[in-house]
C-alpha positions as CSV (number, residue, x, y, z in Angstrom):
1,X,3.9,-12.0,-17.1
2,X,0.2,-12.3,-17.3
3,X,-0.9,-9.6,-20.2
4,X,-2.3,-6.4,-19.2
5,X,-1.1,-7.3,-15.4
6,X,0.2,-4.4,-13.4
7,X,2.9,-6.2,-10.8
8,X,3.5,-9.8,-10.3
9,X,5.1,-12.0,-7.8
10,X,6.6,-14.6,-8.8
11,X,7.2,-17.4,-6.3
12,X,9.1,-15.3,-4.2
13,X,11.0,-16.1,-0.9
14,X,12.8,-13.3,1.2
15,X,14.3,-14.3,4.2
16,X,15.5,-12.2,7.1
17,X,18.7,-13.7,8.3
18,X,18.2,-17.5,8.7
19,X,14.2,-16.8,9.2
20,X,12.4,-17.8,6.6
21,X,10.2,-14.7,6.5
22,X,8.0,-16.1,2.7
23,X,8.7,-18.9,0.6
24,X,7.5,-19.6,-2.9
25,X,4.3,-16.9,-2.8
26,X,3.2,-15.3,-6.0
27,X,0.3,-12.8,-6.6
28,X,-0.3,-10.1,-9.1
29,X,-2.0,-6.7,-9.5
30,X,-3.8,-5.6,-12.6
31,X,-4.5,-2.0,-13.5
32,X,-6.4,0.0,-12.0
33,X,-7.2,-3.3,-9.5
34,X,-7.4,-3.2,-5.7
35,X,-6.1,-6.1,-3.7
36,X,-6.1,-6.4,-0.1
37,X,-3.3,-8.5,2.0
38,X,-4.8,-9.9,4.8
39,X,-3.5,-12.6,8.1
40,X,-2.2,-12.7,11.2
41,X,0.6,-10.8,12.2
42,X,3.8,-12.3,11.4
43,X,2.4,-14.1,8.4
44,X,4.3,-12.2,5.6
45,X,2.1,-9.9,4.5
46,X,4.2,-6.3,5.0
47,X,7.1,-8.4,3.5
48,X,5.8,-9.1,0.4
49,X,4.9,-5.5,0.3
50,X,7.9,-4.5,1.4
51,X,9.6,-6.9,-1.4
52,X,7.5,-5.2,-4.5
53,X,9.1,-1.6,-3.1
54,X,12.5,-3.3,-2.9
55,X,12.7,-2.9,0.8
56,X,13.0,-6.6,1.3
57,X,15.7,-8.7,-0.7
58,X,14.6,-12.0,-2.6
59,X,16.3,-15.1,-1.6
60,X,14.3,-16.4,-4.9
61,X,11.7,-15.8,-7.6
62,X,11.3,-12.9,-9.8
63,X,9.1,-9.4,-9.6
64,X,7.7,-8.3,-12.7
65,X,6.4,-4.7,-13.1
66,X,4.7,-3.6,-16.3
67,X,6.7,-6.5,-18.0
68,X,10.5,-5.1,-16.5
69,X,12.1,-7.3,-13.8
70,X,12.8,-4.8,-11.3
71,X,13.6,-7.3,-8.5
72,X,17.5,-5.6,-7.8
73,X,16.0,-2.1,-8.5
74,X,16.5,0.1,-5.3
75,X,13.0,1.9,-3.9
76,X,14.0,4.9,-5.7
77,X,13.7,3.5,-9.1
78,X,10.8,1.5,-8.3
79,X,9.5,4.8,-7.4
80,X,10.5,6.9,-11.1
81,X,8.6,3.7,-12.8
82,X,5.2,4.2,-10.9
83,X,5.6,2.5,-7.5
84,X,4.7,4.5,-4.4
85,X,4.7,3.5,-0.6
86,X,2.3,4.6,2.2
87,X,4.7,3.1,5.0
88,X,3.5,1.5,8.2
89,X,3.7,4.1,10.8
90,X,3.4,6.9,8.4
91,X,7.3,8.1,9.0
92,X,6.3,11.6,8.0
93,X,9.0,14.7,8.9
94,X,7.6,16.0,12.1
95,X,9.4,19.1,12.5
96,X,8.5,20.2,8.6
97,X,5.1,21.7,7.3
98,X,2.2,19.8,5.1
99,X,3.3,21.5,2.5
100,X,6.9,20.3,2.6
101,X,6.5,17.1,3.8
102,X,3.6,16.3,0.6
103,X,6.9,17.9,-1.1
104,X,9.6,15.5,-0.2
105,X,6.7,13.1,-2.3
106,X,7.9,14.5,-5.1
107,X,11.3,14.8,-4.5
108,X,12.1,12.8,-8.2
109,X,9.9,14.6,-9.9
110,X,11.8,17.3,-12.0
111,X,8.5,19.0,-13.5
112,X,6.3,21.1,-12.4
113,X,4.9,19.5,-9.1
114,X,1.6,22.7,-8.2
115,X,-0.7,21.4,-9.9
116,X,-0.5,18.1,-8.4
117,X,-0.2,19.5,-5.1
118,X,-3.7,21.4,-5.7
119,X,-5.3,17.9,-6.3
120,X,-4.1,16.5,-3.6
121,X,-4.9,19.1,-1.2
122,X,-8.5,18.9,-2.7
123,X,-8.9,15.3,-2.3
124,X,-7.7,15.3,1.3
125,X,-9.0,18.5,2.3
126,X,-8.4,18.3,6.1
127,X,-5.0,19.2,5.1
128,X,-5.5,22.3,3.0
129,X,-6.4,24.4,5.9
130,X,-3.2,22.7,8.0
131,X,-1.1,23.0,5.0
132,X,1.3,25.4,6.6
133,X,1.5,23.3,9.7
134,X,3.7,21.1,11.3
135,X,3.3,17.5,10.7
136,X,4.3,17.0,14.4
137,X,1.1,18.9,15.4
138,X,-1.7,17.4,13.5
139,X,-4.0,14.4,14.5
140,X,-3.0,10.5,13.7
141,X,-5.4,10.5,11.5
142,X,-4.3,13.9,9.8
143,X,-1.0,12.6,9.8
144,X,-2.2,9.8,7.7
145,X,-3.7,11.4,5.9
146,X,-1.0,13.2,4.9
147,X,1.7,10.1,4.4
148,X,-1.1,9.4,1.9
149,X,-0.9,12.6,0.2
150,X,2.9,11.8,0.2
151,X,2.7,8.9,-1.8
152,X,0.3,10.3,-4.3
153,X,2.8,12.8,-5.2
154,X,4.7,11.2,-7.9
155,X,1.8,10.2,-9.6
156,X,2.3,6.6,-8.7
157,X,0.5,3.7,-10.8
158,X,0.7,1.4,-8.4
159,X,0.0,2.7,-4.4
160,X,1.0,0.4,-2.0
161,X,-0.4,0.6,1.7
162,X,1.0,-0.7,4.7
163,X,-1.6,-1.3,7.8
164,X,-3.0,2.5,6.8
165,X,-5.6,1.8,9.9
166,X,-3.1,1.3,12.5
167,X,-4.1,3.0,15.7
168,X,-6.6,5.5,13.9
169,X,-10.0,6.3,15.4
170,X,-12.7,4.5,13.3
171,X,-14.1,7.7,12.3
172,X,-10.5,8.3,10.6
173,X,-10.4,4.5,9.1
174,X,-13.6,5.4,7.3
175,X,-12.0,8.2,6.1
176,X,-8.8,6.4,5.2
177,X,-10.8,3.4,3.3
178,X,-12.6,6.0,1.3
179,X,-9.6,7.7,-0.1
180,X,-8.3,4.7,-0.6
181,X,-11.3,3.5,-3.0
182,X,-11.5,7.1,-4.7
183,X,-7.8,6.9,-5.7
184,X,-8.6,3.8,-6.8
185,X,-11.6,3.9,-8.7
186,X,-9.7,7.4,-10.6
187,X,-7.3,4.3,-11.7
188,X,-4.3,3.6,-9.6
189,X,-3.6,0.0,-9.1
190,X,-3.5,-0.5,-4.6
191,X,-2.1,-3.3,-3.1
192,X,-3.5,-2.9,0.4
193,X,-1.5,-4.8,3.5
194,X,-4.6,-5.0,6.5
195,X,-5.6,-5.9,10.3
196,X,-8.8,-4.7,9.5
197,X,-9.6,-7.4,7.2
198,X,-13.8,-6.9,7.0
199,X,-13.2,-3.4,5.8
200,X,-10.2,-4.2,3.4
201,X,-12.3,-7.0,2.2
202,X,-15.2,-4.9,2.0
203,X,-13.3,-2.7,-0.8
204,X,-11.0,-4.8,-2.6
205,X,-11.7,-6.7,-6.1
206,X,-9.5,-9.4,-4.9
207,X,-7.9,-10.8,-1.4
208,X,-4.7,-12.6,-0.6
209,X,-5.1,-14.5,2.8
210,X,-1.6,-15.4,4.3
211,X,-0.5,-17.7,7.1
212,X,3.1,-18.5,8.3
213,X,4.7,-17.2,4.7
214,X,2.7,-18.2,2.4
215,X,-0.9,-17.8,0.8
216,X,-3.2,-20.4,1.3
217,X,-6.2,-18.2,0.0
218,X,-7.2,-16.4,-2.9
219,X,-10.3,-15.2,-4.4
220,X,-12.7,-12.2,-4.8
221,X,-12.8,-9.5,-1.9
222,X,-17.1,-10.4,-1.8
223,X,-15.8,-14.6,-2.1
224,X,-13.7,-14.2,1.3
225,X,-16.0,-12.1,3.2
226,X,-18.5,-15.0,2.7
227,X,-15.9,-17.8,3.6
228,X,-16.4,-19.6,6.6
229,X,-12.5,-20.4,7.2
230,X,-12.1,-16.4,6.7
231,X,-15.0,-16.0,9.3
232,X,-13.6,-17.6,11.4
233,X,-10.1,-17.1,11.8
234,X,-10.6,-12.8,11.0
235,X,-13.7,-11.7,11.1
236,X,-14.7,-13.0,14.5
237,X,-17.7,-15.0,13.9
């Protein structure tokens, strides 16, 4: 492992059946670093997220976090060490309130979880006046809020995010990108899976461009904005 890096991945390949869904990709994360996922759809990217959460099997290759090989840990003990998910599609309970859904968060925790709950209420505070509110009930964009809120309950080090703009308003994907960067720039490590690849650029130190299962790009978030291939293919000019 690189010294000081957060996660690595290292020449990975996951395949789903006999579809080769990534072969041989490697990245990393450092602390307290943002990186942003972007490509077309089907290109990998929410794989190789899914593979650092242990939600997607490695045919090959290794994934280092914090120097431990946790590659054939399950999500829950990826989770105890500092790894947190913000799932495509939020998946939040419904039929439970804000409170209890930010609760089931924390649902490893076996301290005292208040406090944290008071921080996160007061950096998402469209939720603190809905906190006694059904999940079903709120906005999509409160609701994602609120899968966000989730995550940040067991204190991760590392937050990963899975297409957090789907189908939100872009008054809410402003909203969603600036949590994002405050919870970054208060230290947690993001690895950030994108459509919206201006805005996730826009944020991130560094970028990882994928096409067909693999990364053919790499460089600083302000490098790809300005590349013409990147122009091109994602940012419509």
């Amino acid at each position: 492992m690189t010294e000081g890096t957060l996660v690595e991945a290292k020449n990975i390949s996951v395949f789903y059946g006999a579809v080769k869904a990534l072969e041989d990709v490697s990245f990393k994360v450092l602390p307290g670093e943002f990186v942003a996922m972007i490509g077309p759809n089907g290109a990998g990217k929410s794989t190789a997220l899914k593979a650092v959460f242990g939600m997607a099997s490695l045919r090959s290759g290794e994934i280092l976090y914090q120097g431990e090989n946790i590659g054939k840990l399950r999500p829950d003990q990826r989770v105890v060490r500092g790894i947190s998910l913000i799932p495509e599609g939020r998946r939040l309970f419904p039929s439970m309130t804000v409170i209890e859904n930010l609760e089931t968060g924390a649902f490893l925790r076996k301290d005292n979880i208040k406090p944290d709950m008071e921080k996160v209420l007061d950096l998402l505070p469209a939720l603190k006046d809905k906190r006694k509110e059904k999940a079903g009930v709120l906005s999509t964009g409160e609701q994602q809020l609120l899968a966000m809120g989730r995550a940040l309950m067991q204190k991760p080090k590392l937050l990963l995010a899975d297409e957090p703009s789907l189908g939100l308003s872009p008054a809410h994907i402003d909203i969603i990108f600036e949590k994002l960067t405050e919870i970054n720039k208060a230290g947690t490590g993001i690895l950030l899976v994108e459509q919206n690849a201006r805005m996730a650029l826009e944020v991130a130190h560094r970028g990882y461009v994928f096409k067909i299962g693999q990364i053919f790009m790499e460089d600083t978030g302000k490098n790809l904005l300005k590349s013409e291939e990147v122009k091109k293919a994602f940012l419509g000019s």
